[in-house]
Structures are given as C-alpha cells and as structure tokens.
C-alpha positions in Angstrom: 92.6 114.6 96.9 94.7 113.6 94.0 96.9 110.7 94.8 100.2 109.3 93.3 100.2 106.1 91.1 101.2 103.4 93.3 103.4 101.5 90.3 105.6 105.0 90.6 105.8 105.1 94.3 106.4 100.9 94.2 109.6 101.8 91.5 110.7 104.6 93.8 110.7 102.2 96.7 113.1 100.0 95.2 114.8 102.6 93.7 115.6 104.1 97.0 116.2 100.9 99.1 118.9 99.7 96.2 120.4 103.2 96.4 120.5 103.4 100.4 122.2 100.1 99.7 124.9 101.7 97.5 125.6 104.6 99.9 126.1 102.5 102.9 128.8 100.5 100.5 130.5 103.6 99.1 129.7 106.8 101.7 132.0 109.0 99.9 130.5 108.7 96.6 128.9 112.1 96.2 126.8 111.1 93.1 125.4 108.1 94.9 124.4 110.3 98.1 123.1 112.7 95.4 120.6 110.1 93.5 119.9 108.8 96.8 118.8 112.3 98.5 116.8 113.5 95.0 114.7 110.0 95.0 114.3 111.0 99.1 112.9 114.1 98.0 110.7 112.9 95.6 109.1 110.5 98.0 108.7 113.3 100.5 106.9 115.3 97.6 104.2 112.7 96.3 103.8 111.2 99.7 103.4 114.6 101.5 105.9 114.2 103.9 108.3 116.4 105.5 111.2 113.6 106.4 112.8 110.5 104.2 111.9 108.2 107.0 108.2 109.6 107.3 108.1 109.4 103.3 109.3 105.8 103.1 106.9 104.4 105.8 104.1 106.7 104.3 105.1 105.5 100.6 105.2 101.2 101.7 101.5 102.0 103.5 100.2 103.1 101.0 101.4 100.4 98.2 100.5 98.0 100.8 97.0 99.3 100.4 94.3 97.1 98.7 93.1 99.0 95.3 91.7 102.3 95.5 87.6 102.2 96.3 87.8 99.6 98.2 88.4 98.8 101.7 89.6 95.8 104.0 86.7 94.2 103.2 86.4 94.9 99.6 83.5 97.2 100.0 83.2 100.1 98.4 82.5 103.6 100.1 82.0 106.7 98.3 82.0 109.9 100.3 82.8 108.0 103.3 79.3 106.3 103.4 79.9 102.3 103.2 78.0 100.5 100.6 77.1 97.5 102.3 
C-alpha cells in the first residue's frame, strides 16, 4: 500500500489548523473557507478518509508514527512477521 510522505501531510496539518484559524476569525470570507475546504479535501484524499474530522485525526496518527519499518519497539517486521 503506497503511503503519503509524512513531511506533506505534517505541512498540510499546519496548513489546515492556521487556516481553520482564519475562518473562525473571518466566517464570511469565501476565499478563506475555500483554501480551507480544498486543504480539507486533500487530507481526506491521501489519508483515505471520507470526512475532515476523520482525515485530520487519521493525518496527526499517522505523523505521530515512529519511521516507517519499524514498530513501538524499533523492531522491524516485514510481511507482518516480527524480526526479533
């Protein structure tokens, strides 16, 4: 399963957190709302999610994450057989 870079979904994080910021200050700004709703939608795309919220806790999970290969441990597992 191909999976996004995290340094993208980390930038679209803040991205989106400084823009929900803006549109809670200034609700009738439509080009606000619009940046904010496209950077939803992108979220919902590379995190395969159907709803902002769902996207946004999907998207901090997964930057949260340790590196990819390895787990809470630091072990490494390849085809979901542990190598320690």
């Amino acid at each position: 399963m191909l999976l996004p870079d995290r340094t993208t979904i980390d930038r679209l994080l803040r991205t989106f957190r400084a823009q929900e910021r803006v549109v809670l200050t200034t609700p009738y700004d439509l080009a606000a709302r619009r940046r904010f709703e496209d950077t939803a939608y992108t979220l919902c795309v590379l995190m395969g999610e159907r709803s902002a919220r769902q996207a946004v806790h999907a998207a901090e999970r997964y930057v949260a994450q340790t590196a990819p290969g390895f787990g809470v441990c630091g072990s490494t597992s390849v085809s979901g057989v542990s190598a320690d």
